[in-house]
C-alpha positions in Angstrom: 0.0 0.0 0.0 1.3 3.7 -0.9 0.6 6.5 1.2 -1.6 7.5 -1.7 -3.7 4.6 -0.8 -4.1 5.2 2.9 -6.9 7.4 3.7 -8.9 5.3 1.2 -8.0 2.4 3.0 -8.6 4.0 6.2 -12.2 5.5 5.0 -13.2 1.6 4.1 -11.9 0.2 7.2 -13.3 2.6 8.9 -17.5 2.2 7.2 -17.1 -1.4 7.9 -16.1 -1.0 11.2 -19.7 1.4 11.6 -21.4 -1.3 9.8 -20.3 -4.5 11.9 -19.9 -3.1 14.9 -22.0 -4.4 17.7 -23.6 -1.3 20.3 -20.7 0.4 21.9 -18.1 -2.1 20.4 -14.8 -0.8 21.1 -12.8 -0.8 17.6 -10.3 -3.0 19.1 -12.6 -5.8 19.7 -14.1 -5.6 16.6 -10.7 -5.8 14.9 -10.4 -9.0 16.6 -13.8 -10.8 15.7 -13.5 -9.4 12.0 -12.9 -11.7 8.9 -9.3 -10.8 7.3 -11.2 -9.4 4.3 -13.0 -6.7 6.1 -10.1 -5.6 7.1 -8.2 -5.2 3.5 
């Protein structure tokens, strides 16, 4: 990944993360429970 890339990357981690996320999920433990793809 470039630094190009990066806020992108961090915009669609970021959605999927506000998707997922379970009520007042810390993004931590959601990072743990995610598939590998959702975090690409």
């Amino acid at each position: 990944m470039t630094a190009a890339e990066l806020p992108d990357f961090v915009d669609r981690l970021a959605g999927r993360y506000l998707e997922q996320r379970t009520d007042g999920e810390a993004f931590a433990d959601w990072v743990v429970r995610a598939d590998e793809a959702d975090l690409r």
